[in-house]
Structure formats: C-alpha cells, structure tokens
C-alpha positions as CSV (number, residue, x, y, z in Angstrom):
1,X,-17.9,-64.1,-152.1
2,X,-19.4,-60.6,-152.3
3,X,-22.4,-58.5,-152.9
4,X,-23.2,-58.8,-156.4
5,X,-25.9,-55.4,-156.5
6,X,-21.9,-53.5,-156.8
7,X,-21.4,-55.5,-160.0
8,X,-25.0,-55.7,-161.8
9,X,-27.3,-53.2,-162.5
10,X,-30.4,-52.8,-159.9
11,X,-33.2,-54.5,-162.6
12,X,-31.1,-57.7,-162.4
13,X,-30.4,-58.0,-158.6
14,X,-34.5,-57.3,-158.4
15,X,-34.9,-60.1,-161.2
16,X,-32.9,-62.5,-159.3
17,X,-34.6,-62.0,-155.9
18,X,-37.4,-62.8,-157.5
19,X,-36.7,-65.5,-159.6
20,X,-34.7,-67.6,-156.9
21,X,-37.7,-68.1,-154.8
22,X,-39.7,-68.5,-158.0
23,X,-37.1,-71.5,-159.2
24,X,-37.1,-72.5,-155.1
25,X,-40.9,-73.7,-155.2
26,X,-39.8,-76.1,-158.2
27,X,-36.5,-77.1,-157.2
28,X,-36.2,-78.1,-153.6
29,X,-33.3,-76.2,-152.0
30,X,-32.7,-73.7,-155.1
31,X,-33.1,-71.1,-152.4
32,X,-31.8,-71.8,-149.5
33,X,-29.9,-69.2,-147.2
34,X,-26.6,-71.0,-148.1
35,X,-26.3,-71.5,-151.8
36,X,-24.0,-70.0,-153.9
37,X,-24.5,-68.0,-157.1
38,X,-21.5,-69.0,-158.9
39,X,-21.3,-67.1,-162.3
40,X,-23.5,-64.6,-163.8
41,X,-24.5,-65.9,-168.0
42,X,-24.6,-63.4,-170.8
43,X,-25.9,-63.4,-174.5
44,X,-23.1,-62.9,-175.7
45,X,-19.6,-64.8,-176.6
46,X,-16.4,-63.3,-176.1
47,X,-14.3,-62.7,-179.7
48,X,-10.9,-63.2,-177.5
49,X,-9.4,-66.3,-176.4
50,X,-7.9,-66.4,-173.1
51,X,-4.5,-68.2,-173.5
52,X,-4.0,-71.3,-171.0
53,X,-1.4,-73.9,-170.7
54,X,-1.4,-77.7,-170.4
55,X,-2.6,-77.4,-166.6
56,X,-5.5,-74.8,-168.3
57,X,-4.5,-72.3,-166.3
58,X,-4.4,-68.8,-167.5
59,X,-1.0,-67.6,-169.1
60,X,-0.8,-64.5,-168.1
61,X,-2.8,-65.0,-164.8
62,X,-1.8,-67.9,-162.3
63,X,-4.6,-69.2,-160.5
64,X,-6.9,-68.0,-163.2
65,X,-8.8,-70.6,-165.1
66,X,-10.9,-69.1,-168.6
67,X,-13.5,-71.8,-169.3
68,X,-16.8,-71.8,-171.4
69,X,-17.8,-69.4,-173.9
70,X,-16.3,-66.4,-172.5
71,X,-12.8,-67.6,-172.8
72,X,-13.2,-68.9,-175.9
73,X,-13.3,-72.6,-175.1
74,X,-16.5,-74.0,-175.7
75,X,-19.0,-72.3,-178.8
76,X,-22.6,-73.7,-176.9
77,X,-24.2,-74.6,-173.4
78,X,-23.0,-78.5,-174.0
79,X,-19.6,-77.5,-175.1
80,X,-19.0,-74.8,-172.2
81,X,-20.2,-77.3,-169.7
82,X,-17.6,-80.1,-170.6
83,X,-14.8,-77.7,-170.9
84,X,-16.3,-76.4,-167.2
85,X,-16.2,-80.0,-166.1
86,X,-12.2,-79.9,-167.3
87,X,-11.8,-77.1,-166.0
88,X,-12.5,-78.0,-162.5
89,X,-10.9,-80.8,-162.2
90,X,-7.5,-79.4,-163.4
91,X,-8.3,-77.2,-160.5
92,X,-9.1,-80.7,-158.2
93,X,-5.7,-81.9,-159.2
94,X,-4.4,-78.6,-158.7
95,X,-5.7,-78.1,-155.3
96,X,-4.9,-81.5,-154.0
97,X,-1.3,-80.7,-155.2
98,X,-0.4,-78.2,-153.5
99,X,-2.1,-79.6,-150.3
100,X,0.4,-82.8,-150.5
101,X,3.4,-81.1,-148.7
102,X,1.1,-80.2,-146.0
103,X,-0.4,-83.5,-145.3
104,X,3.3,-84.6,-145.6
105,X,4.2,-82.6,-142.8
106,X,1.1,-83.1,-140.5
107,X,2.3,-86.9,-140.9
C-alpha cells in the first residue's frame, strides 16, 4: 500500500478525491476510510505480452502475476476480468500452498 499522488499526476489524485465521494453517495461504502484502490485503468493496451507459466506466474518475475489487457491476456473489459478472476485464484492456490507446511507444523 502507498500514496498514489508519487505515481499519478496531481489532476488525477484531484479527480479521484472527488469522484470517490461522488461514486460513495450511489454506492454504499464506495468510500469508506478502509477501501482499497487496487489498480489504476488506462486507455490504452499494452503491444507486449508478459510471458507466464502454467501456475500464470510471471517468467521472468516470481511472485508477479500479468493479467488483463496490460499483459496481454485479455483484448476487452469481459475478457480482462475472467483472466483477472484466473488470475487470482492461481494466486489462492498459490497462497494456500505455501501456507500448508506451516499449518503442518502448528499441528
């Protein structure tokens, strides 16, 4: 987590904070001190495919998973949300994985 007025230019940090409590008087809880912006969406689709194995990790990257547009993976909204959707849960299985020894041991 982290500031996100380091990453994007002042006229969209101003347009978010004030479109979230724009979206938060139509959506119940859109706003609330706790949620998470989770990705930032761009026009544009990226012309390079990020390489990932069978688990859909990145290649070249371990822990890295390219999904959606940007990656190459998906070429609309529907499309990138199913590959998100297979995306995280080969992160799920991933996850719970490597938490198995642990609850082994704690056993």
């Amino acid at each position: 987590m982290g500031d996100l007025s380091s990453a994007l230019p002042g006229y969209a940090i101003e347009a978010m904070r004030e479109a979230f409590p724009a979206f938060g008087r139509k959506i119940r809880g859109f706003d609330t001190h706790d949620a998470v912006l989770t990705g930032v969406e761009t026009r544009t689709s990226s012309p390079v495919r990020m390489s990932r194995g069978d688990d859909l990790q990145s290649l070249n990257v371990r822990g890295l998973y390219p999904a959606g547009e940007g990656a190459s993976y998906a070429g609309g909204i529907l499309s990138a949300g199913v590959d998100g959707i297979k995306v995280a849960e080969a992160l799920a299985r991933s996850v719970l994985h490597d938490a198995e020894p642990l609850r082994a041991a704690a056993a």
